[in-house]
C-alpha positions, 0 to 999 in steps of 0.5 A: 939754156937750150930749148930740148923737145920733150918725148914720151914713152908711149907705153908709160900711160897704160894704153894701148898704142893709139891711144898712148900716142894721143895722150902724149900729143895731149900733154904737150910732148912732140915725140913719142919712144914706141915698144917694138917687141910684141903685139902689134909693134912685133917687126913681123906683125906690121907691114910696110902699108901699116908702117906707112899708116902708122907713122900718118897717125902719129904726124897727124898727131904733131909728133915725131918717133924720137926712138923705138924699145926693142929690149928683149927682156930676159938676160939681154944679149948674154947667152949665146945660145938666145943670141942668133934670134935676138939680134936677128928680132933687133935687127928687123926693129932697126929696119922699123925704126927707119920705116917710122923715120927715127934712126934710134933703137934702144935696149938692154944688152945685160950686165956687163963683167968686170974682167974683159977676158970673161966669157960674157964680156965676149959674147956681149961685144960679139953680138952688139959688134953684129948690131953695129955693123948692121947700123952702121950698113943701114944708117941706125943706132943700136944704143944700150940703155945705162944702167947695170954698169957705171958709165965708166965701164960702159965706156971701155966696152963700147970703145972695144967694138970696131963698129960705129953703130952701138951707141947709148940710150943715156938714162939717169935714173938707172945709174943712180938707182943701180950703181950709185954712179953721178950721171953728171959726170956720165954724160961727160964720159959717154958723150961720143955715144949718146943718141937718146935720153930718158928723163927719170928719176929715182933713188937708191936706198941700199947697195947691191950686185948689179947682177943680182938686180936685173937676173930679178927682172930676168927671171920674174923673181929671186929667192927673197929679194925686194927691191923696193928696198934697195932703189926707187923710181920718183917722180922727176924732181923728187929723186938724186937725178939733178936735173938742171945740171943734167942738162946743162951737161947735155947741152954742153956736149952738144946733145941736141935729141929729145928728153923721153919721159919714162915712167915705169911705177906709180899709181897715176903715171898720167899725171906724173908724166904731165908734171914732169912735162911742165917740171922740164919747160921749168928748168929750161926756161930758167923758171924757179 
């Protein structure tokens, strides 16, 4: 099986940007996805000697930048009236991204509609046609997280876009936690525009409208939904995420990226990072 580089969402450890970077050199990653929406990591608030600075800080650590966060929260890329300033901010973190020597941004565009012909349908492939041709101008990747749709879907609407840029920031856990889609068969149907994986896992406990799921994350909260009670993150090896197989997928497809840990929940997501470190080198080593 082939030997994939472990990353980290740098975020996940609850600390603040140096010290997450560390951590993630620590525990043996050799890559690190950086948040790049707010606080120091804002595209405003780091200038080009600090970019420098930054990236020597992170080398000096034997890491790389497998990938920045520039997910803007909020509905994604699905009101025309927050569009202009989200991809303008989407564009400058893809210019970081370049100067941090990663060519992969990754986000959530929102929830894409069933029927082509809706509006938001519309909007959404207007947008990301824009990031896409700013991509492809630039040399990046504007690549939409998997989650709200199944892959499938996401498909047919990334097929519809002229531009080469958009791409997809594959991870698991979401299809199974929010669509109850197979995301074996998702790396099949996605392979032509797959730069970037996350290693989570999860399950899905009750089936809802997908809507409903991320206007929640949107919003800070809807009516009496909870939901815990319709998916769970768990720790890798302990959800419906297959993981050998998984990999095996990617590896067939010819996916030669990083795997990104990504852990979102959890009282100790230090030490749940660290064994799903040990759990991935266990897979590919063919150890059991």
């Amino acid at each position: 099986m082939y030997q994939y580089e472990i990353g980290v969402l740098a975020d996940s450890f609850k600390l603040d940007l140096k010290e997450g970077i560390k951590k993630a050199a620590e525990i043996g990653a050799r890559a690190v996805q950086l948040y790049a929406v707010s606080g120091p990591m804002h595209p405003d608030n780091i200038n080009k000697q600090e970019r420098r600075e930054l990236l020597d800080f992170i080398k000096s650590q034997g890491l790389e930048v497998a990938a920045l966060c520039g997910d803007p929260g909020g509905h994604g890329f699905t009101k025309p009236e927050k569009n202009e300033e989200r991809i303008e901010l989407s564009k400058k973190i893809m210019e970081l991204a370049l100067d941090l020597e990663t060519d992969i941004v990754t986000t959530h565009i929102g929830v894409i509609p069933d029927d082509k012909e809706d509006k938001q349908y519309k909007v959404m492939q207007e947008a990301c046609e824009k990031l896409g041709e700013h991509g492809d101008q630039i040399g990046a990747s504007f690549a939409v997280e998997t989650g709200p749709e199944t892959a499938e879907k996401l498909k047919t609407f990334l097929d519809g876009l002229d531009s080469e840029g958009v791409k997809v920031n594959y991870d698991p856990a979401n299809l199974v936690m929010v669509v109850d889609d197979d995301p074996v068969a998702g790396v099949y149907t996605l392979q032509d525009y797959i730069v970037h994986v996350h290693a989570k896992d999860g399950i899905q406990l009750k089936q809802t409208d997908p809507q409903k799921i991320y206007d929640f994350f949107a919003e800070g909260g809807i009516e009496d939904l909870r939901l815990e009670e319709y998916f769970q993150e768990t720790p890798l090896g302990q959800g419906d995420v297959e993981f050998k197989p998984f990999i095996e997928a990617l590896e067939d497809i010819g996916y030669r990226g990083y795997l990104t840990i990504e852990r979102e929940v959890g009282e100790n997501p230090e030490q749940d990072i660290i064994e799903a470190v040990k759990y991935l080198n266990k897979i590919m080593s063919g150890v059991h």
